[in-house]
Structures are given as structure tokens and as C-alpha cells.
C-alpha positions as CSV (number, residue, x, y, z in Angstrom):
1,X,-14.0,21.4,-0.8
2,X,-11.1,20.5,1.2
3,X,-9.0,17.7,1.7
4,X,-9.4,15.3,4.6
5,X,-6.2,14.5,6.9
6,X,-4.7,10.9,6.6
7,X,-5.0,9.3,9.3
8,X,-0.8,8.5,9.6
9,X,1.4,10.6,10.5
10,X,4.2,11.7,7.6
11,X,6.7,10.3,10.1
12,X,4.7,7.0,10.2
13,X,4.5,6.7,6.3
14,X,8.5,7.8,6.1
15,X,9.7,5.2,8.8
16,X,7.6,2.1,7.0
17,X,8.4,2.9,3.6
18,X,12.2,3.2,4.7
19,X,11.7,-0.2,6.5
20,X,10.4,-1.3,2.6
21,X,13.1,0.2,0.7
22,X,11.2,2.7,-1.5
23,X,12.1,5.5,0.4
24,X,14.4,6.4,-2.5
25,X,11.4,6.7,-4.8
26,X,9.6,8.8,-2.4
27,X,12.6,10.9,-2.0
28,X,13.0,11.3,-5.8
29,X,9.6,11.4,-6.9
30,X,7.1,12.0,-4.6
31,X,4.4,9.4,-2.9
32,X,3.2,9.4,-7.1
33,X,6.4,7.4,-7.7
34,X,5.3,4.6,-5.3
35,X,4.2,1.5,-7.2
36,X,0.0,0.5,-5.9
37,X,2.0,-2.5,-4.4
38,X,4.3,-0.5,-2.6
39,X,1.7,1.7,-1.2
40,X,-0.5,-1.7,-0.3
41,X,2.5,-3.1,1.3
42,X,2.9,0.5,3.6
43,X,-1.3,-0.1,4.4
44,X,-0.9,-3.3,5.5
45,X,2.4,-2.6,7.1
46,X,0.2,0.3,8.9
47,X,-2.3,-2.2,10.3
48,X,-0.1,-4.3,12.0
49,X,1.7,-2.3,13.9
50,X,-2.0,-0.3,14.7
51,X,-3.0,-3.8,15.5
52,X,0.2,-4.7,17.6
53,X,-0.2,-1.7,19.4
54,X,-3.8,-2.4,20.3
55,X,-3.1,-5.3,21.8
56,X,0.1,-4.1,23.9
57,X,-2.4,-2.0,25.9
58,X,-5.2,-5.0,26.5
């Protein structure tokens, strides 16, 4: 069975987790490394700036 596509981009989940400083880790050790807080922090992170978008173009 394969796996499903994320729905963000690598670029997407590079840019926020450099804008949280764990870029490092992800650099070093791999999206593994990255704490369940950290990777929480990038989800919600995600959202707003889905939700942002969504409501430039209203």
C-alpha cells in the first residue's frame, strides 16, 4: 500500500520550521528529530497562514 502525499509542500514545512528555529534539527536528524511540540507548533503555524490566505482572496 502506498503512502499518501502531505498536503504541504517540503518548501512550506522548511520555511516554517526555519521561522521556529528547529531547522537545525531537521537538518541534522531528519523530521524524526522534531519534538511532537515542534511538529504541533509547524501544524498550527500551517493553518494560519492557509487561513490568512483564505481570507486575502474573500
Amino acid at each position: 500500500m502506498s503512502r499518501n502525499r502531505g498536503f504541504m509542500s517540503d518548501a512550506l514545512k522548511y520555511e516554517i520550521a526555519r521561522e521556529l528555529g528547529v531547522d537545525d534539527i531537521v537538518r541534522t536528524e531528519g523530521w524524526g528529530g522534531v519534538s511532537s511540540r515542534d511538529c504541533g507548533n509547524i501544524v498550527r503555524t500551517a493553518i494560519e497562514i492557509a487561513e490568512r490566505s483564505l481570507a486575502e482572496n474573500k
